[in-house]
N, C-alpha and C positions, 0 to 999 in steps of 0.2 A: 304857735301858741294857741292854746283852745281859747273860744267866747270866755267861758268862764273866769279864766285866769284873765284875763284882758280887762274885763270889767271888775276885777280886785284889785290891777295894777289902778286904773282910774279912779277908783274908789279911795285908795291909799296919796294920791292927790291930794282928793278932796278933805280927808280926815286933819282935822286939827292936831291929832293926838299921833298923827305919823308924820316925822322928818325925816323928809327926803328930795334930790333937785327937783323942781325947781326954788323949790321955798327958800325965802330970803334967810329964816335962821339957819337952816342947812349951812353952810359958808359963812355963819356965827357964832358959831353958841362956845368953841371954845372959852373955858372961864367964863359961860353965861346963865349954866342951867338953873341956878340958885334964883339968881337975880331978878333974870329976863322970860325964861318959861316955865318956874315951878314958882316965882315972888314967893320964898320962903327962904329958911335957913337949914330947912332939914337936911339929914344927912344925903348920901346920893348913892345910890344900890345900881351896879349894873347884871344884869345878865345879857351872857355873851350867847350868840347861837340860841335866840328863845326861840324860834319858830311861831308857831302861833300864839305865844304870850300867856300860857297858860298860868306856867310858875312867876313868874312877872306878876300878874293878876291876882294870884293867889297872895304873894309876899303882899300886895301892895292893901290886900285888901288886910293883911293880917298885921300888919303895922301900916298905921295910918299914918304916921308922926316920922315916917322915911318916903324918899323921893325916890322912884324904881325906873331905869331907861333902861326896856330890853331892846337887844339890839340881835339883825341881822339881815343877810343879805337879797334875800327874797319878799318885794312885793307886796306880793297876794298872799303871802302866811301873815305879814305884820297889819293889812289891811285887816283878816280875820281879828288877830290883836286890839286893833285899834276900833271894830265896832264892838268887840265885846266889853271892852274897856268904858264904851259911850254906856252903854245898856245896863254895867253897873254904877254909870256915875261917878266912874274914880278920877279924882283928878291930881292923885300922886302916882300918874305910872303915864310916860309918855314909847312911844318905838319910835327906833331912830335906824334908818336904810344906809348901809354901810357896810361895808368890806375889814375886818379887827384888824388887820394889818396898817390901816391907818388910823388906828384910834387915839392918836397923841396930834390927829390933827382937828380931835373933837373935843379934846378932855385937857384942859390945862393939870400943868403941874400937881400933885398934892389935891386936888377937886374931887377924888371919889375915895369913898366911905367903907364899900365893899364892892365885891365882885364874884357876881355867881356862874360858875362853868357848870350847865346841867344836863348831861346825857350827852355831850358831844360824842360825832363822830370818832369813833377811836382810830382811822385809817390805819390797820395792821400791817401793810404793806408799809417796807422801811422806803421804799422812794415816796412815802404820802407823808413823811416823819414830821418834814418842816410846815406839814397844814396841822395837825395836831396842836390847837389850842393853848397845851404847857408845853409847847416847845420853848426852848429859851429864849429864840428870839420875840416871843409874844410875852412872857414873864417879864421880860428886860423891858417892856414899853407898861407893862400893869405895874410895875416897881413906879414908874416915873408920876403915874395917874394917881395912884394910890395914896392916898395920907400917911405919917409914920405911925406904922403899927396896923393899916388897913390889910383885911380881910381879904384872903381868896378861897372860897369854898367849889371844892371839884365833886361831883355826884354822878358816878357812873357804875356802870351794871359791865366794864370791860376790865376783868381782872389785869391783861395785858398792859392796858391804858393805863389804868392803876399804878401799876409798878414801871412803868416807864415813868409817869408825873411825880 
C-alpha cells in the first residue's frame, strides 16, 4: 500500500463524517441514523458504490431537507469524501465503510427513503454476474431497507448493465 493511501485510510479514522471499525456507531446505527447521527427526521438517501462521494455531495448539497449515506468499500476514496464534505460544511451526508452485501446488517427494516446505484461497475463477465449491484440477490435485501413505494434509481453509461437490471 503506498504512503499516500495509508494516510487516507488514518485519516478516515479520524473523520467524524466516515463510519467505519473501529467506531462504536459502526456496530450500531441499525434503525439509528435518524435519531443518533443525522438528530432529524429527514428522509434517508443511500448511494451505493459512491467512491469519492462526489454524487453524494452533490444530492446533499442540492436537497438540504434529505439525509444522504454514501457508502463503499474503500478507505481512502471515502476519506477524500469525508474532507470534502467537512470543507462544504454539510452536515446531511455522512460515508459509511462497508461491504453492500451486508447492508441489512446496517439499515433496519423500512429505514430508507431512496437508493441511488451510480455508475457501478457493470462486470460483463457472466461469472462477475452475482457482484453486479441489481443482482437479485442485492434487490431482495434493498426491498427489505427500502420504505413501501422507496426509490431505486440506476445511472449507468453500460448499455449491457442496463438491460441486464
Amino acid at each position: 500500500m503506498s504512503r499516500r493511501k495509508s494516510v487516507k485510510y488514518q485519516l478516515a479514522t479520524e473523520l467524524e463524517n466516515v463510519i467505519q471499525r473501529p467506531k462504536d456507531f459502526f456496530d450500531h446505527c441499525k434503525g439509528k441514523w435518524k435519531s443518533v447521527y443525522f438528530k432529524n427526521d429527514n428522509p434517508i438517501v443511500l448511494e451505493l458504490g459512491c467512491g469519492k462521494g462526489e454524487y453524494s455531495i452533490g444530492l446533499a448539497q442540492e436537497f438540504p431537507q434529505k439525509n444522504f449515506i454514501g457508502i463503499d468499500v474503500k478507505g481512502d476514496r471515502l476519506a477524500s469524501a469525508g474532507v470534502l464534505a467537512n470543507k462544504l460544511d454539510l452536515k446531511n451526508v455522512v460515508f459509511l465503510r462497508m461491504q453492500i452485501q451486508f447492508i441489512l446488517d446496517f439499515f433496519d427494516e423500512n429505514e430508507v427513503d431512496e437508493i441511488w446505484i451510480t455508475f457501478p461497475d457493470p462486470r460483463p463477465r457472466d461469472r462477475d454476474e452475482k457482484k453486479r449491484l441489481t443482482f437479485p440477490f442485492f434487490l431482495e435485501r434493498y426491498k427489505v431497507i427500502l420504505k413501501p413505494k422507496g426509490l431505486v434509481h440506476l445511472k449507468t453509461d453500460s448499455d449491457s448493465l442496463f438491460e441486464y437490471s
